[in-house]
N, C-alpha and C positions, 0 to 999 in steps of 0.2 A: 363518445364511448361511455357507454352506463358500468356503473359499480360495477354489478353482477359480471360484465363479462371482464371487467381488470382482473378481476379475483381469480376467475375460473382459467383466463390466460396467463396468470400467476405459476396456477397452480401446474398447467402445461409445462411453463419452464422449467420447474420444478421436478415435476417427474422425469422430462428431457436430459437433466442432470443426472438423474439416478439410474436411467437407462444406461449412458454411454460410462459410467462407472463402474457400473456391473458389469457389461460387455470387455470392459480392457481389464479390470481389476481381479475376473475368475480365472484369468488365464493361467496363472500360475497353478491355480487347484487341479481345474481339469488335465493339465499339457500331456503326465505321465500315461494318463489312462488313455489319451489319445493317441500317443506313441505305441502306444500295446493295440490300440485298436488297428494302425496300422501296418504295427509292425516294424516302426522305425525307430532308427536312436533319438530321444528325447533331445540333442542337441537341432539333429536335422529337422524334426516335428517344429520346433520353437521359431525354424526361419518362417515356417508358412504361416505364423501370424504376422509376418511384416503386413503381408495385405488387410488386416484386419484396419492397420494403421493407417497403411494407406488408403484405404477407402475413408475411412473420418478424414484426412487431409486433402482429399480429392475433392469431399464432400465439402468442407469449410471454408473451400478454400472457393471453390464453386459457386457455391452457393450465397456467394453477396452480390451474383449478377441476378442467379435466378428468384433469387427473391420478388426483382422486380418484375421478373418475367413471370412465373410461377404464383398464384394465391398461396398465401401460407397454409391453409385448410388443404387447397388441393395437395398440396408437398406431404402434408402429413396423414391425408389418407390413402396418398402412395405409398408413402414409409409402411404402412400399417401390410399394404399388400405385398410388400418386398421383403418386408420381416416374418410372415406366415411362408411365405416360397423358400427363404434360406432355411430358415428353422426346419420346413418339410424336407429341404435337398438333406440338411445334417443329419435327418430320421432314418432316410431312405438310401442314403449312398455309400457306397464301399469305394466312393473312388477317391485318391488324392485331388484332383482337379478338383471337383467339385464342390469338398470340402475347402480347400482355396477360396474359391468364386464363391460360396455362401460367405465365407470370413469375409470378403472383400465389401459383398452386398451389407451383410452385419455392420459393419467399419462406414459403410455411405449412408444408411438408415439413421448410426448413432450421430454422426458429422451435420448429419440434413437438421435432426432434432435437437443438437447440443444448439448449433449454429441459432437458429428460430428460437429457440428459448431462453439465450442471451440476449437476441435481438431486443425481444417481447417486453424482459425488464428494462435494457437503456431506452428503451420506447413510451413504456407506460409508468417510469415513475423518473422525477425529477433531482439532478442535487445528489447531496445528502444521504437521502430516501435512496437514490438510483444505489448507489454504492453499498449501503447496510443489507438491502434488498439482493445482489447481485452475490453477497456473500453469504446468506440465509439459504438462496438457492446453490451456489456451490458447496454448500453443505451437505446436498442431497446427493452427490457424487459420492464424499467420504461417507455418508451411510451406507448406501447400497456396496461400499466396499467393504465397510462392518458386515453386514448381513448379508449377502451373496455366498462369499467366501462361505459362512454356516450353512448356508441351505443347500452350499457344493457337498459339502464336506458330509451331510447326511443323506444325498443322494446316493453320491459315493459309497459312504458305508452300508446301505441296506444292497449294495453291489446291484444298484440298477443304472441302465448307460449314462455314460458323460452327458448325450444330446438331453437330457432330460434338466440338465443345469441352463440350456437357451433355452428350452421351452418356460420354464419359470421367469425367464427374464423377458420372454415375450410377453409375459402378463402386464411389466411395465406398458408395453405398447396399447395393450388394451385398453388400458387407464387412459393412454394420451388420447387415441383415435373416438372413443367415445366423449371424453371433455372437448376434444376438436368439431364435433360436430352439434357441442349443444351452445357455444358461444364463436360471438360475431369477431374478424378476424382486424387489427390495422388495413387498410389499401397502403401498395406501394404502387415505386415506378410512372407511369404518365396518367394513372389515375388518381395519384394521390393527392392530395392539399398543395397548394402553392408556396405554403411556406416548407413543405416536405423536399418539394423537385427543388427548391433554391437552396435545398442542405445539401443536395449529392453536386450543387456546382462549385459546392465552397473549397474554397483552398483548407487541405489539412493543417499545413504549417511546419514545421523542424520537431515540434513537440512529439507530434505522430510518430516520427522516425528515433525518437530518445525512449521511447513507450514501447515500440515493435521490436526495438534492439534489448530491451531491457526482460520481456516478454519471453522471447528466445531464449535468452540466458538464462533467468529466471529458471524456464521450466528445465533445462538442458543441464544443468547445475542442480535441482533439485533432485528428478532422477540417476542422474550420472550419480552423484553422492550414496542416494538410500540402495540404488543398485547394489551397491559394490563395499555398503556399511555390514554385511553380514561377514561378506570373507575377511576383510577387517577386522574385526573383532576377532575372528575366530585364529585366525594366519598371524595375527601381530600381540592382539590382546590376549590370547589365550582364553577365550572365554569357550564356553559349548556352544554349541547349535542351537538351545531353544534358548541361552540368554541370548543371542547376537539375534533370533528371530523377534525376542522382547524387545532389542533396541525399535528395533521398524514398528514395532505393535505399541509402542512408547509414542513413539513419532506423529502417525496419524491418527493416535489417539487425541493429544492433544491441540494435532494441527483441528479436529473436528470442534473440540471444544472451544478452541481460538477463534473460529469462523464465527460459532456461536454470540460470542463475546464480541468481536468488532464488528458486528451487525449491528449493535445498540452504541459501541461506541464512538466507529466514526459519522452519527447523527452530527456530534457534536463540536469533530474538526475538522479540519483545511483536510480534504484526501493527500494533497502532496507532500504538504508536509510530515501528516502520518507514514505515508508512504516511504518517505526517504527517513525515519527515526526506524521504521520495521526492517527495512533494507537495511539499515548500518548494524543494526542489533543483531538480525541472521547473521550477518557476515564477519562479526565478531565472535559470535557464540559456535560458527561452525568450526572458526580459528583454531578456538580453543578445543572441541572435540578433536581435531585433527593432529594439538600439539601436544594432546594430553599425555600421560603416560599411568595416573589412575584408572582402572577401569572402572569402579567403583564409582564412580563421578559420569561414566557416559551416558548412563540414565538420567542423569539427572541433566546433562544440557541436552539433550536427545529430546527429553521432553519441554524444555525452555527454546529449544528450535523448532518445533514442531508448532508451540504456542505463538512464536512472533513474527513464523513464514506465513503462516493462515490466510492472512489476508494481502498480500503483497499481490498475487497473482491477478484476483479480481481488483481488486480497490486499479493495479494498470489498466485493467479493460474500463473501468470506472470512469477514470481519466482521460482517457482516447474517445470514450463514447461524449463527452464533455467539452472535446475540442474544435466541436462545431456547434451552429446554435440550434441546430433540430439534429437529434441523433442519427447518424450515416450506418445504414446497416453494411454498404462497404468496408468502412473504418472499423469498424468494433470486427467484422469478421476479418480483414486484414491483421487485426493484431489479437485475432483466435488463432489464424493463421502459422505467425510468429510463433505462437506457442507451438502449434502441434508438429512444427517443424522440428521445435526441439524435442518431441518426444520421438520423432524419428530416427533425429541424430544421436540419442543418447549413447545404444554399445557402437555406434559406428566409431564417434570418436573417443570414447571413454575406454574402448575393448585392446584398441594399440596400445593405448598409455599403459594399460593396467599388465599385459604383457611385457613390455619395456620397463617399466617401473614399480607394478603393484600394485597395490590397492589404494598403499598410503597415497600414491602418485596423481591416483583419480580421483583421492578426496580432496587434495589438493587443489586440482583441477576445478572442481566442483566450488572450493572456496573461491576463486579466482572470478570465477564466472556470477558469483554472488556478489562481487566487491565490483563487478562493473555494471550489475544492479544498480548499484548502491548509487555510482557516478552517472548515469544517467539518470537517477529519478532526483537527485542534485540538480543536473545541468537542466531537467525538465524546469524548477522553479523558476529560474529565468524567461524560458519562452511560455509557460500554459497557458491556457485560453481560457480554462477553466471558470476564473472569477468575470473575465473579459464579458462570458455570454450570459452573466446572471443567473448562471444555472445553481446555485448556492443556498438557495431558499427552500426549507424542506415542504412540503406539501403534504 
């Protein structure tokens, strides 16, 4: 593979991030006007973006067979025509359904893209490199969550339609479909290299299963938490509405700036062991937001958790992708997978607790599920494979 096309498939995954960040991330912007547009109470509007969800989960979860089946060129310049067909169905239709089934197609488009441009980095860069790299690109998620939200928000205010917020974010796709078609793609599946087919026969190991369990939680815990950190504040701390919305705008403010920074830094460590000093550090500092009783102070761990989650997520897929000697685009999407399960689950299980016990109850919960993080990227040093396959050497 020549320079030119690592860089330009770079840049694909890159964009692919900032796609499916916009897509989950405006929901909140648009939801009200979309309720007005149907006519519904904003609680019942809110379930028909499950399928949004579920189609990225349908899609990731899918898509570590069809890779092999599927050219990744060809996948993405169907994406490109399935995203022009929803985007027109959200222009043109007055009907629930349909609005559904676009969400759902939007949700399989983002999944099909997120999926391929995780792949593309544990593919095309080795080590080290693969890990700084995979967090550089999950950066481009937290920006398009910075700037989406702005460009909703001015849609909005010049009182032109909601659908006019996906058609913007259809322009990401334009970006991808046109860099898709001017650089050469990996071969998978039974046309690939020989040392590629004797990666999808390798045994994963125990590690995989301490990585997809930790993944889950991870994101499940992360959500669950920032969820339900508004009514918190406001229900216990006493704070208003636009400082408890500052907590969250705290948050991924400087989870964005964190990504930044262990991009460059972990060039220079063990991933696990970073991995598990990040996991015990979140799991300590969300402790402390939870037990706090200064409000005063939740700014300030709000933004020192936001700093030390940043890279836990990827730096797991890092690791997974690691635990075989040629990267498994099974594996790496199996523990996409893990994750976007937890984003499914998040009010499913968090929404009883927080009825039965509150809010404090879910933050709790949310701590818990961080501290088993923690013990699994722990129990992971025992078994990783990590150092095993020489993948170590930056390139």
């Amino acid at each position: 593979m020549t320079n030119r096309d690592r860089i330009g498939l770079t840049w694909i995954s890159f964009f692919s991030y900032a796609l499916t960040g916009a897509v989950v991330i405006v929901t909140g912007m648009v939801l009200e006007n979309i309720a007005d547009y149907f006519q519904l109470p904003v609680a019942q509007m809110s379930n028909t973006f499950t399928f949004l969800n579920a189609g990225i989960l349908a899609a990731v979860f899918l898509n570590a067979w069809l890779m092999e089946i599927i050219p990744l060129k060809r996948q993405l310049i169907f994406g490109f025509v399935l995203m022009i067909l929803s985007v027109l169905g959200l222009m043109t239709s007055h009907n629930l359904s349909v609005f559904s089934l676009c969400m759902f197609v939007l949700g399989v488009v983002s999944g099909i893209t997120m999926s391929i441009g995780t792949f593309l980095i544990t593919h095309l860069y080795e080590g080290r490199q693969r890990g700084s790299r995979l967090l550089f690109t999950d950066s481009f998620f937290s920006m398009a969550g910075t700037i989406f939200p702005i460009i909703a928000a001015a849609i909005l205010a010049r009182a032109l339609p909601w659908y006019w917020v996906y058609a913007c974010i259809g322009v990401i796709y334009v970006v991808i479909f046109v860099l898709a078609l001017c650089f050469e793609f990996p071969v998978l599946g039974k046309k690939a290299p020989n040392q590629q087919q004797a990666a999808q026969k390798e045994k994963w190991g125990i590690g995989v299963l301490f990585l997809s369990v930790a993944a889950l939680c991870y994101i499940l815990g992360q959500l669950g938490f920032i969820g339900w950190v508004p009514l918190y504040a406001t229900k216990t701390m006493g704070m208003d509405i636009t400082q408890a919305g500052g907590l969250v705008g705290n948050f991924w403010t400087s989870y964005m700036i964190g990504m930044w920074a262990f991009s460059a830094i972990l060039r220079f460590f063990d991933p696990q062991r970073i991995l598990t000093v990040l996991a015990l550090m979140a799991t300590l500092l969300m402790y402390w937001f939870v037990s706090s009783d200064d409000a005063s102070m939740l700014k300030w761990i709000m933004i020192s958790l936001g700093f030390f989650s940043s890279a836990i997520y990827t730096t797991i897929i890092t690791l997974g992708s690691l635990q075989t000697k040629v990267s498994s685009p099974k594996l790496v999407n199996f523990i996409l997978t893990c994750g976007t399960v937890g984003t499914m689950l998040t009010f499913v299980v968090t929404g009883p607790i927080v009825d039965k016990g509150g809010a404090h109850a879910a933050l709790m919960t949310a701590n818990g599920l961080y501290a088993v993080v923690f013990v699994m990227c722990l129990l992971l040093g025992f078994v990783s494979k990590h150092k095993l396959h020489g993948h170590m050497s930056s390139h």
